[in-house]
N, CA, C and O atoms as a GROMACS GRO file, in nm:
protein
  480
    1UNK      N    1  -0.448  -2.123   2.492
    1UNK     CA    2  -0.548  -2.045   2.425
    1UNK      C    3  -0.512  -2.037   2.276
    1UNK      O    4  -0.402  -2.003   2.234
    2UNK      N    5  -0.591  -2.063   2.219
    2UNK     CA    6  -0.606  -2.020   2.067
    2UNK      C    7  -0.530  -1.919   2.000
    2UNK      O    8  -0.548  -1.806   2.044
    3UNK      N    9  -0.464  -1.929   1.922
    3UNK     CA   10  -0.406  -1.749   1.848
    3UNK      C   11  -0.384  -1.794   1.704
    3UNK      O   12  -0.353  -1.904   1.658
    4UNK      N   13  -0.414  -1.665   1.641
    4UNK     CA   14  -0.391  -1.659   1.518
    4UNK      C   15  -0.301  -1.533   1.461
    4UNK      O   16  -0.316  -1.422   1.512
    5UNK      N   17  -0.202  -1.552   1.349
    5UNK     CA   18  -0.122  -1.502   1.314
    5UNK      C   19  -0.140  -1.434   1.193
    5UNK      O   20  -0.182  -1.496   1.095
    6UNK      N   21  -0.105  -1.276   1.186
    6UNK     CA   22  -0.130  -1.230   1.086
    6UNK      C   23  -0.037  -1.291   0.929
    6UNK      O   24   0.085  -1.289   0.912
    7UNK      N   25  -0.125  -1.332   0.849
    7UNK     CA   26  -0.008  -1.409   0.751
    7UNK      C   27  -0.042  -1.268   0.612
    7UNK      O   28   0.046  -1.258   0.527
    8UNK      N   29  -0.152  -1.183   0.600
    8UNK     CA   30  -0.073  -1.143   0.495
    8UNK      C   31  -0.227  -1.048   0.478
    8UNK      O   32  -0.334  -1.094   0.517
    9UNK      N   33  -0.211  -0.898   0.407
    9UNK     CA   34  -0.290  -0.822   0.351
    9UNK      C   35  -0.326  -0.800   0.232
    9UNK      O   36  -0.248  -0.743   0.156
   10UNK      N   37  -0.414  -0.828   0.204
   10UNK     CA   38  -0.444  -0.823   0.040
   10UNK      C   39  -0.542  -0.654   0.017
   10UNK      O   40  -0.610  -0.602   0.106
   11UNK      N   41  -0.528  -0.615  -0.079
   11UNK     CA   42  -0.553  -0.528  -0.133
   11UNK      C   43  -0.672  -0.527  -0.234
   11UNK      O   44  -0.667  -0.626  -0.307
   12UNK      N   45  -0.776  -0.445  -0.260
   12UNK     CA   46  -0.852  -0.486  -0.355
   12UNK      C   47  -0.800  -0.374  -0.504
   12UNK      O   48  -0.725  -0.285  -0.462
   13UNK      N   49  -0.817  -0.368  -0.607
   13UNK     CA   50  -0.763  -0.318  -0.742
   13UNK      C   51  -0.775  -0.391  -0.865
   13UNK      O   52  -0.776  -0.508  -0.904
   14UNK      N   53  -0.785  -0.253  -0.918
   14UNK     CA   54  -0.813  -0.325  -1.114
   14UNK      C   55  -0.697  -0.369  -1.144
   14UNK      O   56  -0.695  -0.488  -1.174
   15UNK      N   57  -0.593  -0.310  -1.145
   15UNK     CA   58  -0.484  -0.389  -1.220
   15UNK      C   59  -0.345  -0.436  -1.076
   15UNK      O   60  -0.260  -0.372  -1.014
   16UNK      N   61  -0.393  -0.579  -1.078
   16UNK     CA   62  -0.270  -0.631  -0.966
   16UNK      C   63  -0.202  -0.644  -0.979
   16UNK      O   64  -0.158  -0.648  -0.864
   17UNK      N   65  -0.084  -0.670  -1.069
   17UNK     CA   66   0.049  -0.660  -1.168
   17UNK      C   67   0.107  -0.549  -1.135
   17UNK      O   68   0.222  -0.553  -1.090
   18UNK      N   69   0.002  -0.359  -1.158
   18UNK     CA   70   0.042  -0.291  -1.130
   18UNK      C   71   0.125  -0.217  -1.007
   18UNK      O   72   0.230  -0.153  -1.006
   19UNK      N   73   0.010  -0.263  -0.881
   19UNK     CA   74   0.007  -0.244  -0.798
   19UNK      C   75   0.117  -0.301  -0.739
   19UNK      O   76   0.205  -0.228  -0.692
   20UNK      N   77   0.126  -0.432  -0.735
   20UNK     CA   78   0.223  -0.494  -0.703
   20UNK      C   79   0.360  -0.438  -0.754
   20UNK      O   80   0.468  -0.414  -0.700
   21UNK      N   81   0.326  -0.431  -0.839
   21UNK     CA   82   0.519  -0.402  -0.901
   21UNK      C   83   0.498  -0.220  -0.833
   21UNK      O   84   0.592  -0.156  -0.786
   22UNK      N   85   0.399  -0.184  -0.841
   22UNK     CA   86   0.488  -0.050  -0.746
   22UNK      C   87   0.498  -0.068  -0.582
   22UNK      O   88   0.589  -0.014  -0.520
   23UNK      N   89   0.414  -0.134  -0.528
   23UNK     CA   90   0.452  -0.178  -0.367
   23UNK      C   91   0.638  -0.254  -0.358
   23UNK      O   92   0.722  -0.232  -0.271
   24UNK      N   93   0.649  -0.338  -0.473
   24UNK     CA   94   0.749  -0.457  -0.525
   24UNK      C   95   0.896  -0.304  -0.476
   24UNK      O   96   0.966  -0.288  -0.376
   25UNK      N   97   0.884  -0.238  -0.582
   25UNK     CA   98   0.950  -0.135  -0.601
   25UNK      C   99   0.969  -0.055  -0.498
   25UNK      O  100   1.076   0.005  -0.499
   26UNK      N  101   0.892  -0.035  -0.404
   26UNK     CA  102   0.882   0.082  -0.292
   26UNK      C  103   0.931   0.002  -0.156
   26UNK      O  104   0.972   0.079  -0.068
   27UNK      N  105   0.935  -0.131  -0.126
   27UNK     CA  106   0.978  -0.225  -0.031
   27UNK      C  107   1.055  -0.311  -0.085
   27UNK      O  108   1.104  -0.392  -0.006
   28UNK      N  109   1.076  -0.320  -0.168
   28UNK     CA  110   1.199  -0.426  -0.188
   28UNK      C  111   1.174  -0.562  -0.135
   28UNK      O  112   1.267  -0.633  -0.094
   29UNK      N  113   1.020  -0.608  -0.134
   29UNK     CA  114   0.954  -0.737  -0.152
   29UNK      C  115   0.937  -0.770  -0.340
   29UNK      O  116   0.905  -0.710  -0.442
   30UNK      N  117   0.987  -0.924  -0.292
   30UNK     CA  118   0.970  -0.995  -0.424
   30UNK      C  119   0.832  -1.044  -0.407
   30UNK      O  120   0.765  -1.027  -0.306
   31UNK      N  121   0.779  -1.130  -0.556
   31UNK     CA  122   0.670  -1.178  -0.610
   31UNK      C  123   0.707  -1.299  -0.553
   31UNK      O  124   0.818  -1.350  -0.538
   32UNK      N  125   0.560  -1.349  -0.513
   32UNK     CA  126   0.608  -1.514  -0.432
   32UNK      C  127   0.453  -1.574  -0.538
   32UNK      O  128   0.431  -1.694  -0.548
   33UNK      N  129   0.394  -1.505  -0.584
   33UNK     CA  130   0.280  -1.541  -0.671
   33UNK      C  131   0.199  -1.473  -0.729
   33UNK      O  132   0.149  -1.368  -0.688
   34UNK      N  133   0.172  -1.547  -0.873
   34UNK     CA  134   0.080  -1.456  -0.923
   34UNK      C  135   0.019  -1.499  -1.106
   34UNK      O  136   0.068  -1.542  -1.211
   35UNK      N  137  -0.111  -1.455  -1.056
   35UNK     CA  138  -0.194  -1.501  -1.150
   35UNK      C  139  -0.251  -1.377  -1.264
   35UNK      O  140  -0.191  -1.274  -1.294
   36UNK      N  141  -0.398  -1.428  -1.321
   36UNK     CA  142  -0.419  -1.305  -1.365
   36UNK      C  143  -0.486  -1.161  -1.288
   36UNK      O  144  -0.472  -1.039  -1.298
   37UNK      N  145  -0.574  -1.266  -1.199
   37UNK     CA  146  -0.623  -1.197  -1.116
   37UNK      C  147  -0.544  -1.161  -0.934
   37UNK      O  148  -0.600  -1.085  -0.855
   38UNK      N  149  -0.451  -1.213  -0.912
   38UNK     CA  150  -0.403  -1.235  -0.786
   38UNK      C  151  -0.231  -1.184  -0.811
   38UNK      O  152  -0.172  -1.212  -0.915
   39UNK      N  153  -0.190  -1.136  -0.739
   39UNK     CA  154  -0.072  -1.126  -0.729
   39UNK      C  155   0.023  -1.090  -0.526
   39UNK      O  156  -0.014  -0.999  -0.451
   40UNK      N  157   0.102  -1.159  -0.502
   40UNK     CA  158   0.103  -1.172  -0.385
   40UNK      C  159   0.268  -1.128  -0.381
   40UNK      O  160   0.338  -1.174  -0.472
   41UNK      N  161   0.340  -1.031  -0.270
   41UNK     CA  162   0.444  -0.987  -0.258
   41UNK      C  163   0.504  -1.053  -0.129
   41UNK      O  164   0.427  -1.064  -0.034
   42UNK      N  165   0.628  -1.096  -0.115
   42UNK     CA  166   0.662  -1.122   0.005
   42UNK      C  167   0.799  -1.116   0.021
   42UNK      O  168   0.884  -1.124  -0.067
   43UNK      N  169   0.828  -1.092   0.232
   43UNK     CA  170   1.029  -1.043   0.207
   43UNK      C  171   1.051  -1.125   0.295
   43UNK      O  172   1.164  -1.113   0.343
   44UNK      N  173   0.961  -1.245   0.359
   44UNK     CA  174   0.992  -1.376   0.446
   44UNK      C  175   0.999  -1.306   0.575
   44UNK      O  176   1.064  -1.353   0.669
   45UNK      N  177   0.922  -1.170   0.584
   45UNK     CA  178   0.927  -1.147   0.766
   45UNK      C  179   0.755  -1.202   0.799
   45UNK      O  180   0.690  -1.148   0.889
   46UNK      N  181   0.709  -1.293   0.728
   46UNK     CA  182   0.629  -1.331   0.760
   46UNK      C  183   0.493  -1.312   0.756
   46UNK      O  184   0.417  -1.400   0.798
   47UNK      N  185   0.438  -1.174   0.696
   47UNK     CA  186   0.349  -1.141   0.674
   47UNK      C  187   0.340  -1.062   0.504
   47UNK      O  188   0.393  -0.953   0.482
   48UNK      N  189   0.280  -1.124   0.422
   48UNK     CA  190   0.306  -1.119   0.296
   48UNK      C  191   0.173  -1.010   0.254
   48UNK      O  192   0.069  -1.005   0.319
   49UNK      N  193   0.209  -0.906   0.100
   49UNK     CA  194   0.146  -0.826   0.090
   49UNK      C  195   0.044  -0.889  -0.034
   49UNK      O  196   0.110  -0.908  -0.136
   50UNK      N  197  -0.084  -0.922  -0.049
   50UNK     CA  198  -0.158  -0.961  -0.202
   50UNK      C  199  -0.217  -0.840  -0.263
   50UNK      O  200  -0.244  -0.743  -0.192
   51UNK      N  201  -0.236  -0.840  -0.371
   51UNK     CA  202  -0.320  -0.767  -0.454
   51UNK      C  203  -0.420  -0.809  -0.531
   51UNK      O  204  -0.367  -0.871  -0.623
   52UNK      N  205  -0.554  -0.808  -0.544
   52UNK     CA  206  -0.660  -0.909  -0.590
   52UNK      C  207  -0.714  -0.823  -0.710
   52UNK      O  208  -0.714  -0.700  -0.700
   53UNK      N  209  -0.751  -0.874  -0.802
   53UNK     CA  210  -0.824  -0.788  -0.873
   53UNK      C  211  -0.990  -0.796  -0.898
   53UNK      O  212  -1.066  -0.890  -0.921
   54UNK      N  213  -1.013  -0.642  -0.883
   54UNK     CA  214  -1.209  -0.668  -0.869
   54UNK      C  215  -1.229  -0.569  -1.000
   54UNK      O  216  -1.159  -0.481  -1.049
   55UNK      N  217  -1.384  -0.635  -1.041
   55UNK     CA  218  -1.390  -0.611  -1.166
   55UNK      C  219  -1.514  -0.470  -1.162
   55UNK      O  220  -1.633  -0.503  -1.152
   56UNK      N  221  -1.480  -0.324  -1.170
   56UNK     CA  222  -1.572  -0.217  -1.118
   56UNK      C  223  -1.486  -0.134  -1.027
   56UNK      O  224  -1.512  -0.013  -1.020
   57UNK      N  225  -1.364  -0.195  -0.940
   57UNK     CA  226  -1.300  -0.140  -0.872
   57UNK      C  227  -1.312   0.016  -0.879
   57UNK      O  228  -1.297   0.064  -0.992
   58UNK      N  229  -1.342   0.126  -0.749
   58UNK     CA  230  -1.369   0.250  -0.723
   58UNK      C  231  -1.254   0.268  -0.595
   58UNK      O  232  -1.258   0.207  -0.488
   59UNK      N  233  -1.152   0.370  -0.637
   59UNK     CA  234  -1.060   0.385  -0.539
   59UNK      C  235  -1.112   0.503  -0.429
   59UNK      O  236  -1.169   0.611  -0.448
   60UNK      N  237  -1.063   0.433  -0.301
   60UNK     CA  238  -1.122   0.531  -0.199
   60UNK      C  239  -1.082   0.680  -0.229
   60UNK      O  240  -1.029   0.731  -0.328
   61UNK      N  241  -1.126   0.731  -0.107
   61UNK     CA  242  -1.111   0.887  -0.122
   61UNK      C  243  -1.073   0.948   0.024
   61UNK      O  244  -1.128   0.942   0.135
   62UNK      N  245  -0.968   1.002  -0.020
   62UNK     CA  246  -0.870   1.031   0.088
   62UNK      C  247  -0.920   1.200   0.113
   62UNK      O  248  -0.954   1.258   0.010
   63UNK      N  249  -0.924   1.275   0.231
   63UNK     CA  250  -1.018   1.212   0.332
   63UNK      C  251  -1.123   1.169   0.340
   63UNK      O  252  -1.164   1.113   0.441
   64UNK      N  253  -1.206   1.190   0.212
   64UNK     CA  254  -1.397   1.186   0.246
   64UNK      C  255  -1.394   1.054   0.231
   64UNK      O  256  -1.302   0.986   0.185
   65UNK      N  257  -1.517   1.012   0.280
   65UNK     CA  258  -1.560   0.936   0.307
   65UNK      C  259  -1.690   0.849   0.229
   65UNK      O  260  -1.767   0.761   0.265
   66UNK      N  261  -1.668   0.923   0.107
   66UNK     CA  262  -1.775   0.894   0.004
   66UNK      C  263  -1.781   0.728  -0.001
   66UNK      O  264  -1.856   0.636   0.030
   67UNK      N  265  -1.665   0.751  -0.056
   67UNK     CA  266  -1.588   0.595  -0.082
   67UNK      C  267  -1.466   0.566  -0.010
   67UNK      O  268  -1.354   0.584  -0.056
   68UNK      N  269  -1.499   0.506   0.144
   68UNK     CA  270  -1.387   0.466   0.220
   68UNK      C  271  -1.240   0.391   0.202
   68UNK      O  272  -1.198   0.344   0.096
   69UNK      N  273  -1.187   0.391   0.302
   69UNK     CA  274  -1.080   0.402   0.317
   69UNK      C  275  -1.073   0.271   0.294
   69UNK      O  276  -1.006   0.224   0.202
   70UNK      N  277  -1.149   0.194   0.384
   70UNK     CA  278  -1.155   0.063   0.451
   70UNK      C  279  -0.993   0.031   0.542
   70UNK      O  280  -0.997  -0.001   0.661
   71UNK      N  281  -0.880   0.043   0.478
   71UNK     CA  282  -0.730   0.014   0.555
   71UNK      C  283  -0.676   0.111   0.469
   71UNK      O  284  -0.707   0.171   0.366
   72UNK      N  285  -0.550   0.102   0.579
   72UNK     CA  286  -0.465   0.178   0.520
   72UNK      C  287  -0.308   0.114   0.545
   72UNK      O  288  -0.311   0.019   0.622
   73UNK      N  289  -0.231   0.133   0.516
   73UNK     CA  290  -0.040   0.052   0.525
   73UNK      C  291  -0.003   0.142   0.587
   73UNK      O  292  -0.047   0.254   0.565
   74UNK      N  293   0.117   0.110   0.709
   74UNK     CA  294   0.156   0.185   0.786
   74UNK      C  295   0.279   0.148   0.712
   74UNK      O  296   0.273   0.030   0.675
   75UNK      N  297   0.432   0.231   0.665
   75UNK     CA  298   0.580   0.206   0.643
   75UNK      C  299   0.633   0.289   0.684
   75UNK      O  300   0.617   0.410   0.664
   76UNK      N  301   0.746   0.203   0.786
   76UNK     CA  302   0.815   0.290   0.860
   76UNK      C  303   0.959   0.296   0.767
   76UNK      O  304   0.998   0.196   0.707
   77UNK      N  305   1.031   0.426   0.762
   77UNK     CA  306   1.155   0.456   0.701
   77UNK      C  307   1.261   0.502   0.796
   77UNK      O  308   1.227   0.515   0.913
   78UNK      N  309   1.369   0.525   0.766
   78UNK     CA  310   1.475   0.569   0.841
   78UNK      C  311   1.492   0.718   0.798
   78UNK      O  312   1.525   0.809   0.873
   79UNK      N  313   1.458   0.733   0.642
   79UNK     CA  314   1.456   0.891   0.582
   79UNK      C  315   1.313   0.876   0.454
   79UNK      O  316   1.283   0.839   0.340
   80UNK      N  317   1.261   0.940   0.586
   80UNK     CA  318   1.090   0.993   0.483
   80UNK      C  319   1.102   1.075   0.441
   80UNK      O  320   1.006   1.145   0.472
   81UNK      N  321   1.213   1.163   0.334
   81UNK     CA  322   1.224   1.261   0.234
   81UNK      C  323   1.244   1.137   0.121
   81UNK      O  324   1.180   1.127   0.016
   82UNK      N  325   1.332   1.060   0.159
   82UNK     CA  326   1.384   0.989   0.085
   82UNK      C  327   1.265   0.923  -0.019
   82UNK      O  328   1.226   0.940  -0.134
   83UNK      N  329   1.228   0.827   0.114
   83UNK     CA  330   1.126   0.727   0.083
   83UNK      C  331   0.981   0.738  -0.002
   83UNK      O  332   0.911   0.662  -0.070
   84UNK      N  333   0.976   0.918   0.056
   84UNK     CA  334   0.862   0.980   0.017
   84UNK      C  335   0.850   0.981  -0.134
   84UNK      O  336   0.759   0.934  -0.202
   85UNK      N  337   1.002   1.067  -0.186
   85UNK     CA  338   1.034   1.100  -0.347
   85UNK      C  339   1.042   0.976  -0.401
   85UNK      O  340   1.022   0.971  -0.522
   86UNK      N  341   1.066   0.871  -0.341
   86UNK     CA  342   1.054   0.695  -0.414
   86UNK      C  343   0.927   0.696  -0.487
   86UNK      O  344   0.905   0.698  -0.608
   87UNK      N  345   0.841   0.694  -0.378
   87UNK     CA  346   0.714   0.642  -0.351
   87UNK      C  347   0.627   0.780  -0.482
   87UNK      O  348   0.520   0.763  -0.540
   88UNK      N  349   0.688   0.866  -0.488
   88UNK     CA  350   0.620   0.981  -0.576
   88UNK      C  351   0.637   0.982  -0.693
   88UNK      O  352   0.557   1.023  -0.778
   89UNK      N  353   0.806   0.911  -0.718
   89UNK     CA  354   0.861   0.854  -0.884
   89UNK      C  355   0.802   0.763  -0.935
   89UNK      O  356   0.783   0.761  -1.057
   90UNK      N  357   0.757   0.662  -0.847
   90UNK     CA  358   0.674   0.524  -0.878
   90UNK      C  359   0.544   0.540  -0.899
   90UNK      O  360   0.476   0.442  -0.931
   91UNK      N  361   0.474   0.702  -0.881
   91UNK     CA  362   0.385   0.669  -0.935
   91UNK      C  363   0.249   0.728  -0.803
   91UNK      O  364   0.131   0.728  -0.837
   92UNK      N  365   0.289   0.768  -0.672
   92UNK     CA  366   0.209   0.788  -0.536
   92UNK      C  367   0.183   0.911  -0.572
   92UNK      O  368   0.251   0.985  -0.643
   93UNK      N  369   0.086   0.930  -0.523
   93UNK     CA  370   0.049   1.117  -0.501
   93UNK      C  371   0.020   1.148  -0.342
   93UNK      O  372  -0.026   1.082  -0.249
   94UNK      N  373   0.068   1.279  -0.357
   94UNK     CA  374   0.113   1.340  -0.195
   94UNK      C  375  -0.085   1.395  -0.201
   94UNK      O  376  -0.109   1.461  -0.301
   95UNK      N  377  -0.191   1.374  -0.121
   95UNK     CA  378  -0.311   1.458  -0.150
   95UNK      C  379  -0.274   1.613  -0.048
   95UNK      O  380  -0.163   1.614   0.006
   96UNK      N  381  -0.335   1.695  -0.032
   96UNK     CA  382  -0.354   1.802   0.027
   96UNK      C  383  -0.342   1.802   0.159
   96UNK      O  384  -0.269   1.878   0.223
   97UNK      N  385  -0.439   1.686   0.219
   97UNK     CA  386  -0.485   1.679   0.318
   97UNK      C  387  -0.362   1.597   0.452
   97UNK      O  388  -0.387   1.478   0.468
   98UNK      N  389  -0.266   1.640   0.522
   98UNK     CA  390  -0.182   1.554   0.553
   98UNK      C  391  -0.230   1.556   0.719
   98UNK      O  392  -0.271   1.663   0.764
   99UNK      N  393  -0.226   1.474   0.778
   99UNK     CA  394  -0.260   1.534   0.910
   99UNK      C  395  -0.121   1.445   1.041
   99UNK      O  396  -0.044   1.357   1.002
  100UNK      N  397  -0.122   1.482   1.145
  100UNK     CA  398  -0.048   1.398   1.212
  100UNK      C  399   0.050   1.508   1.238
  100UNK      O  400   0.161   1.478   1.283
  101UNK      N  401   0.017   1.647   1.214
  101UNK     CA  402   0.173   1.752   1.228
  101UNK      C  403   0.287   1.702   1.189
  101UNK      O  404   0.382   1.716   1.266
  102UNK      N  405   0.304   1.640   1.076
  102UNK     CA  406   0.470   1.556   0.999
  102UNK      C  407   0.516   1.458   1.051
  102UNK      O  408   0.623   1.409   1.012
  103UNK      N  409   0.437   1.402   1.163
  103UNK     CA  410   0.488   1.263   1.240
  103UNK      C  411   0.442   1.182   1.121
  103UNK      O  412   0.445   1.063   1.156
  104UNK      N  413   0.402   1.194   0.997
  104UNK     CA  414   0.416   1.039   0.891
  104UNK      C  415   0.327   1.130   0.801
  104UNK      O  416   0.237   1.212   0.815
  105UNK      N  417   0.378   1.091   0.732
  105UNK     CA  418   0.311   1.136   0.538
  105UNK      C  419   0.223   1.096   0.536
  105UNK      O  420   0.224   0.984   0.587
  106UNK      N  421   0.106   1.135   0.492
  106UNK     CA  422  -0.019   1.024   0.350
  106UNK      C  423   0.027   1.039   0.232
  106UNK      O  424   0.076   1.134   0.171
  107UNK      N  425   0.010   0.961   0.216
  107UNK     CA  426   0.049   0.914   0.028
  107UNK      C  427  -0.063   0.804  -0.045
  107UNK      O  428  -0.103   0.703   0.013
  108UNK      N  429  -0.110   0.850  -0.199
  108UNK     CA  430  -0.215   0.770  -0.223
  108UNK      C  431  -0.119   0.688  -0.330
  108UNK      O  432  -0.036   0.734  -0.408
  109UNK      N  433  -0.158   0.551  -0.308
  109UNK     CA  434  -0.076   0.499  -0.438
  109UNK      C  435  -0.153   0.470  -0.560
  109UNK      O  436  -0.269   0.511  -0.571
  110UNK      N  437  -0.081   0.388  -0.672
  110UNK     CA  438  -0.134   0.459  -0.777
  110UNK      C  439  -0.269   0.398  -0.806
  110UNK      O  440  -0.332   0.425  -0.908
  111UNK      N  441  -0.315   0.308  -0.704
  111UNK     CA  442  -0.504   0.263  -0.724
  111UNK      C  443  -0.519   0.360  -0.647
  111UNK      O  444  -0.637   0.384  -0.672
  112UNK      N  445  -0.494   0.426  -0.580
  112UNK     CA  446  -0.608   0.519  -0.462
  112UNK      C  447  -0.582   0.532  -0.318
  112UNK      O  448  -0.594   0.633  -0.248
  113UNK      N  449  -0.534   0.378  -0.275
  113UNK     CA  450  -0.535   0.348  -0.150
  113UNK      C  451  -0.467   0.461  -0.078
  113UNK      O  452  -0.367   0.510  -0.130
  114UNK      N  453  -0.514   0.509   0.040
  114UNK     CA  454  -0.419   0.624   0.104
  114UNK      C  455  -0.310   0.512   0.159
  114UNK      O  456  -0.334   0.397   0.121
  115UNK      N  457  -0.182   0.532   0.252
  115UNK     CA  458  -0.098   0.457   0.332
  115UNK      C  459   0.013   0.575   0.396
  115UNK      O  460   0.060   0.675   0.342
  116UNK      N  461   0.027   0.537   0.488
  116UNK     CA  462   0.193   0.641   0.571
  116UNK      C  463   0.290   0.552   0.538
  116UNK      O  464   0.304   0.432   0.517
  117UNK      N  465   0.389   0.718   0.544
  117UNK     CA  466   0.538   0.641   0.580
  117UNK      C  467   0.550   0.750   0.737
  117UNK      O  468   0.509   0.866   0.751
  118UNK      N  469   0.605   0.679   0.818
  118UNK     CA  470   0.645   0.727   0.950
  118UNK      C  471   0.796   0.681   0.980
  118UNK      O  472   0.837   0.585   0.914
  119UNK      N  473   0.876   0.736   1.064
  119UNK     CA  474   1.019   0.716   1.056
  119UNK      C  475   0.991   0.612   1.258
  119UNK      O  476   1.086   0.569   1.324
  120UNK      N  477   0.864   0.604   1.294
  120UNK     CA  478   0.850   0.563   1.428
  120UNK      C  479   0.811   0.393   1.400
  120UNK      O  480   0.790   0.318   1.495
   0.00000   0.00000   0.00000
């Protein structure tokens, strides 16, 4: 039977340079490419992170639904105090709204995108 393999998530955002170098920073994935518009992160476990750039870009809205979510990044840590204050120096914002009773953070990074860190 047929299968296909997840090879990699791209992201939509105004500035992909940015983005990238704070995902770069927060995972400890290097740059495997990148243009003006494209920039692509990867740590050789096989599924690589891109960042594309769109021109109008509107960052979702964590929770409403005005302007969706569309995805979100799941990162798992060993210490989500830790990982959290990383992710908050670089630039993430903690929103109000956290749900899950502390089984994993939301965090918006610095385009918008919501994403968890979970220690599961």
């Amino acid at each position: 039977m047929p299968g296909a393999e997840l090879r990699g998530v791209t992201l939509d955002c105004a500035d992909p340079q940015a983005l990238a170098g704070f995902y770069g920073a927060l995972t400890g994935m290097r740059e495997l490419f990148s243009s003006a518009g494209f920039v692509a992160l990867t740590n050789d476990a096989g599924c690589d992170l891109g960042f594309q750039r769109v021109d109008g870009y509107r960052a979702p809205e964590w929770p409403g639904q005005d302007v969706p979510q569309q995805l979100h990044l799941d990162f798992r840590s060993d210490d989500l105090t830790a990982t959290e204050a990383l992710a908050l120096e670089l630039g993430a914002t903690r929103p109000d709204h956290q749900p899950g009773d502390g089984r994993w953070r939301v965090l918006l990074d610095p385009a918008g995108h919501p994403f968890c860190l979970t220690s599961s």
